[in-house]
N, C-alpha and C positions, 0 to 999 in steps of 0.2 A: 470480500470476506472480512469481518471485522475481528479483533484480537481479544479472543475471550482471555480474563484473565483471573489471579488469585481470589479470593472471597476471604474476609475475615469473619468468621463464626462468631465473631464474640461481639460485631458491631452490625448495625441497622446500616446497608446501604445506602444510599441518596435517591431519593423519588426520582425519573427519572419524569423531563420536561412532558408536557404534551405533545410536542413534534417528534419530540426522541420515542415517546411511546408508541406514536400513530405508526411509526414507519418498523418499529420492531414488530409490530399486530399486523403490518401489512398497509398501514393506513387507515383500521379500523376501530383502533382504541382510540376511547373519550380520558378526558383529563380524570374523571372517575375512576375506569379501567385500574391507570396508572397509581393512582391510590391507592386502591383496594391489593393489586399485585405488585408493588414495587420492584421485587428482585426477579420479575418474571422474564427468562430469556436476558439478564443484565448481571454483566459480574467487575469486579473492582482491580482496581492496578494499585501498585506501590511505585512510585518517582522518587521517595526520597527527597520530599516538600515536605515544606511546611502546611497544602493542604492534604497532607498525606493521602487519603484514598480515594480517588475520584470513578464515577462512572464512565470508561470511555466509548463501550460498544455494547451491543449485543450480539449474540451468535444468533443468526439470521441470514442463512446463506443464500447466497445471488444465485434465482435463478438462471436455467438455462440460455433464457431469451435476455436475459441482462450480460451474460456473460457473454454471450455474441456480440451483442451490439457496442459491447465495452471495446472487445479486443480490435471490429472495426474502426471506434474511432480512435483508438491508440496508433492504428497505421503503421502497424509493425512491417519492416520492409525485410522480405522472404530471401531476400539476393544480399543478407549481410548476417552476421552475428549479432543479435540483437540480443539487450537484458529485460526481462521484465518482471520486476520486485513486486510482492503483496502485502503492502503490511499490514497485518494482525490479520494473514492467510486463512487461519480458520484450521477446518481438515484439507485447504490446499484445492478445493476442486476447482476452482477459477483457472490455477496452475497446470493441472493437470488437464484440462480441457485446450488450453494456451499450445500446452507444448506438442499436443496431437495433431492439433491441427495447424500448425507451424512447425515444418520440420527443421528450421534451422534456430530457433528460436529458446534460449536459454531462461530456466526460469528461476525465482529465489523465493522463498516464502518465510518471514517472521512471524512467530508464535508464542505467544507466552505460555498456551495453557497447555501441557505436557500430554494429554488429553485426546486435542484435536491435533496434537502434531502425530502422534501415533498412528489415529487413521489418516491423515495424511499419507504418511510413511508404508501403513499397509496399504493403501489403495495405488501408489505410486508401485508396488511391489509386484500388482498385476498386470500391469503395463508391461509392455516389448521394452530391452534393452538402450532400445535408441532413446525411447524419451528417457529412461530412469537414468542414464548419462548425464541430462540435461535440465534437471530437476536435483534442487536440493531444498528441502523441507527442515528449517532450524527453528531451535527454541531460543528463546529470547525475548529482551525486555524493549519497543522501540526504542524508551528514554536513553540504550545503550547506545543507539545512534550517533548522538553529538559526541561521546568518544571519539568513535570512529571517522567522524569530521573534523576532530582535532590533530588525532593521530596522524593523517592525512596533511592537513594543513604544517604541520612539525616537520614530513618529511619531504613537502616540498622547499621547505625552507632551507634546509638540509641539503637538497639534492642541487645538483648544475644544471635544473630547468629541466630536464629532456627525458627523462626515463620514465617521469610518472603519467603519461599522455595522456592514457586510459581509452584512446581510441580503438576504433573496430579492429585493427589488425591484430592489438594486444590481446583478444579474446581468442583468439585462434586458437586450438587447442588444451586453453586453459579451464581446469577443471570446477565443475560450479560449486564445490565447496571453496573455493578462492575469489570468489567473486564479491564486491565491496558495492554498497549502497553508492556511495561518494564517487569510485571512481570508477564504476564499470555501469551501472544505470543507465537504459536509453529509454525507459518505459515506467511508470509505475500506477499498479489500481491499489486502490482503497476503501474500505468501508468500515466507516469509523463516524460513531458521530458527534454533534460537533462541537463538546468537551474534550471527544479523544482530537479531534482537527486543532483546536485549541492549543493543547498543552504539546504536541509535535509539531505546529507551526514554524519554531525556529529551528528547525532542523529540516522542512520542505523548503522554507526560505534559502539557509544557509547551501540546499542543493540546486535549486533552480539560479541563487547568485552564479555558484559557482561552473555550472554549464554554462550562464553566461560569458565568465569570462573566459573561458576554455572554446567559447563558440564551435560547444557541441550542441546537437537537439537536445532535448528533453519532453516525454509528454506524461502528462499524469489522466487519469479519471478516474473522478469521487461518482461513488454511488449516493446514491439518495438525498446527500448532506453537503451542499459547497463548500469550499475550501473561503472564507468567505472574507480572506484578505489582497484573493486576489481576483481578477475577472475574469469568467471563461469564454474560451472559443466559441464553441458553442455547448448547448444543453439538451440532449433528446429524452423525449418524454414518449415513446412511441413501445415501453413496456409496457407489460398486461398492468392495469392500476397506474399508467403515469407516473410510475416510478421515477425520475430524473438521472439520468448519469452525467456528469460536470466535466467537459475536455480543458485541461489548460494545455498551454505548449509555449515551451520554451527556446526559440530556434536561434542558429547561426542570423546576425543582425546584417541585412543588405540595408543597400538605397531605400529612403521610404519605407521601411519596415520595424517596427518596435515590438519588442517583448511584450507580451497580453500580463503584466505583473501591475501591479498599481504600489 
């Protein structure tokens, strides 16, 4: 689910590529299309750049048969506390489909557009107790991310090494509005395209380094749009339309075995 976000009324959007619009139409729109409707299904962020307002997504939610085959290849393991982060969630339905069918399975979803976090928040309402425990639906800007990698970074510096692990046992009980991208993350989907993959780049980087050296797992999958600085696992195209969903994975380094990171 991609991170719809602000709109400045007073400025013309950015035309939005022909690949970004085919896969917003479903795969059906022509470079024409994309002309003619520019802000169609497309809305704007602020980072606080100097290119100030870029296109990063559209609201274009994954379907059902995406969202299955996502959370299989994510290999959520049922016999642990698992995280699995959405950024720019959308109304969360990826989340909340996650957490039904995964009873041990914690979810977190970033949102910019106040909007879609709402029905999020109302659809997660109708749910049994047990998921809405396990589900927290926040508003928020990704860019605020790299903060929260620094803050991080500050207090292991700080620390005597040992308290900030962030391993499975630390989850135990721990409530999922406390739960951190950086240090509590075993999962994360995405659909974002690939302006929005672009400008969060150094912030998937600076998370998959850092599982590396934590030699914890990590797995990600982009929908429709690779992540395209680094190589995937594998890529299944066996949605209705060939939609692509992208596995990377970042695993504990044995004999013979290297990170799929380029």
């Amino acid at each position: 689910m991609p991170v719809p976000t602000t709109v400045d009324d007073n400025k013309s959007p950015p035309s939005p590529t022909a690949e970004e619009a085919s896969a917003v139409a479903g795969g059906s729109t022509t470079t024409a299309d994309a002309s003619a409707n520019p802000t169609k299904k497309i809305c704007l962020s602020n980072h606080n750049h100097e290119t100030n307002k870029a296109s990063l997504a559209p609201f274009n939610p994954t379907c059902d048969q995406a969202q299955n085959i996502a959370l299989e290849m994510l290999q959520i393991d049922d016999s642990k506390e698992e995280v699995l982060f959405d950024l720019g969630c959308g109304d969360a339905r990826m989340l909340l489909y996650a957490a039904q069918k995964i009873p041990t399975l914690k979810c977190v979803g970033i949102e910019l557009d106040p909007i879609f976090v709402e029905r999020g928040r109302d659809a997660l309402q109708k749910l049994p107790e047990s998921v809405q425990a396990r589900v927290d639906i926040r508003q928020g800007d990704l860019m605020e991310l790299m903060k929260e990698k620094e803050e991080v970074d500050q207090n292991k510096n700080t620390s005597n090494n040992a308290t900030e692990t962030g391993d499975d046992a630390s989850l135990l009980g721990r409530d999922c509005k406390h739960l951190s991208l950086f240090k509590d993350a075993t999962a994360i989907y995405m659909f974002l395209l690939p302006r929005g993959i672009k400008v969060i780049q150094p912030i998937l980087n600076a998370l998959a380094e850092k599982r590396k050296q934590e030699q914890r797992p990590l797995r990600f999958v982009a929908y429709m749009f690779s992540i395209r600085e680094w190589e995937p696992v594998t890529v299944d195209r066996s949605t209705k339309g060939d939609a692509p969903l992208y596995l990377y994975q970042f695993l504990p380094e044995v004999a013979g075995d290297e990170n799929k990171k380029e």
